[in-house]
C-alpha positions as CSV (number, residue, x, y, z in Angstrom):
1,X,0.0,0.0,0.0
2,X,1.3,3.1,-0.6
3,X,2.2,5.6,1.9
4,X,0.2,8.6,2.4
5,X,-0.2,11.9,4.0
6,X,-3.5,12.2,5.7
7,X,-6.0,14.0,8.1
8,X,-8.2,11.8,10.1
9,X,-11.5,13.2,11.5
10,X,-13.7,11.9,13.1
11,X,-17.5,12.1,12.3
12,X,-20.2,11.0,14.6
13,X,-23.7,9.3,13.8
14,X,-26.4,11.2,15.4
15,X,-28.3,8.8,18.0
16,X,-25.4,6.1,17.8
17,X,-22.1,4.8,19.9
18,X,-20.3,3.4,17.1
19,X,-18.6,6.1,15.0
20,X,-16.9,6.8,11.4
21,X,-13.6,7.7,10.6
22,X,-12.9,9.3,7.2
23,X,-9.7,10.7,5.8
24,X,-8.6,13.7,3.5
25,X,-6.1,12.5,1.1
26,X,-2.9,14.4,1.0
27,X,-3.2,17.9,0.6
28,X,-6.3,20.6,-0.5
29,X,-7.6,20.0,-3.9
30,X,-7.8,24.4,-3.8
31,X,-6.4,27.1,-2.0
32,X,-8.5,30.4,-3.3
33,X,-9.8,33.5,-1.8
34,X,-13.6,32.2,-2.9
35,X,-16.7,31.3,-0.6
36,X,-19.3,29.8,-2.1
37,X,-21.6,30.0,0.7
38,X,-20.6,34.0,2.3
39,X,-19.9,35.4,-1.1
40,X,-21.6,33.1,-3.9
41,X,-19.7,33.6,-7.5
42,X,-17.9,36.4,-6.0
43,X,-14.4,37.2,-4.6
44,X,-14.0,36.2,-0.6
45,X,-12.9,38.1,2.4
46,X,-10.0,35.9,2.8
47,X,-8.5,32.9,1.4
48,X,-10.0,29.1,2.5
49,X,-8.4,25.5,1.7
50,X,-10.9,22.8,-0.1
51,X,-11.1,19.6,0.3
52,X,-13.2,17.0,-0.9
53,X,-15.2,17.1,-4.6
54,X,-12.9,18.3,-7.3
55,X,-14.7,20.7,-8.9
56,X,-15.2,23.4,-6.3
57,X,-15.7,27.0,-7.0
58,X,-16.6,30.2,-6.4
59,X,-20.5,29.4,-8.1
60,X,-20.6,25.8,-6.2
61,X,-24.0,24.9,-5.3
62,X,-25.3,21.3,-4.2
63,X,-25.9,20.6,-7.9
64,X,-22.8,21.3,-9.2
65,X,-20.8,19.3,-6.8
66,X,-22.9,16.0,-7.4
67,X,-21.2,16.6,-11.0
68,X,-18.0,16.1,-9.5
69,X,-16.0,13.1,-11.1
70,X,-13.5,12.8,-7.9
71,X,-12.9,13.2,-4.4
72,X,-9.7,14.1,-1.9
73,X,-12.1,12.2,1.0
74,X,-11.6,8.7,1.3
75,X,-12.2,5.4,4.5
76,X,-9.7,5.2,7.0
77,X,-8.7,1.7,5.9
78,X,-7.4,3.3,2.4
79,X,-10.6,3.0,0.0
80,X,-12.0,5.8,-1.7
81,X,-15.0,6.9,-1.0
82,X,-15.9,7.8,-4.4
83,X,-20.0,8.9,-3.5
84,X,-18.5,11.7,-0.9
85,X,-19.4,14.3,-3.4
86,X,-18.9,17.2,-0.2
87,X,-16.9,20.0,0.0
88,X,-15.1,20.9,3.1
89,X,-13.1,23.9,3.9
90,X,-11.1,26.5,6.5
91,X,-9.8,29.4,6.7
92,X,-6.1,29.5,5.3
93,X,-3.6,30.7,7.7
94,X,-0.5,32.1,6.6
95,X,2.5,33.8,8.8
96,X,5.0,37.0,8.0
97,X,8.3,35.4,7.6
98,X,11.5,37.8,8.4
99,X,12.1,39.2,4.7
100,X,8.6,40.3,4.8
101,X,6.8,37.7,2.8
102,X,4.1,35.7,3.9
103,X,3.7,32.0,3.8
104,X,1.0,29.4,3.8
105,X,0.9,27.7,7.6
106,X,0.5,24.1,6.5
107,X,-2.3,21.9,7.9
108,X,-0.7,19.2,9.9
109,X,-1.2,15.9,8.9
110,X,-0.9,12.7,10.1
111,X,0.3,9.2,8.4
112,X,-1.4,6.0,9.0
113,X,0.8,3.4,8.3
């Protein structure tokens, strides 16, 4: 199997004990300034990192994302999870490095293996 970089979350079913565990493979599948719920085919406040369907944009709407031929969201034990047609996404933080520039604080992930 090859070895990748991934963030586990955990999700819990409402009214149950047992719970799901589903992972975002390797890194976002977009880092924009877009916000498709705040500011709807527009330009957002701030920039956000996607994961999940492919196809995400600025004019992404339940609709368009069922359209969505892939996915960055797969099963803990390493399977796809190919019907996950969700997009999920955070704010992106970035810090001022000494020479003035500003760099993308990476999300930290962690390897099953």
């Amino acid at each position: 199997m090859m070895k990748s970089t991934t963030i586990a979350l955990l999700a819990l079913t409402a009214g149950s004990t047992s719970a799901q565990f589903f992972v975002l493979y390797g890194r976002d599948t977009v880092v924009s300034r877009i916000d498709p719920i705040v500011s709807p085919g527009g330009i957002g406040m701030h920039a956000h990192e996607f994961m999940g369907a492919g196809n995400i944009d600025q004019n992404s709407d339940y609709d368009s994302l069922q359209k969505s031929t892939c996915s960055s969201v797969g099963r803990a034990n390493g399977n796809p999870i190919i019907e996950d047609k969700s997009a999920y996404w955070h704010p992106t933080l970035y810090v001022k490095a000494t020479n003035g520039t500003y760099l993308r604080v990476p999300v930290s992930f962690t390897d099953y293996t």
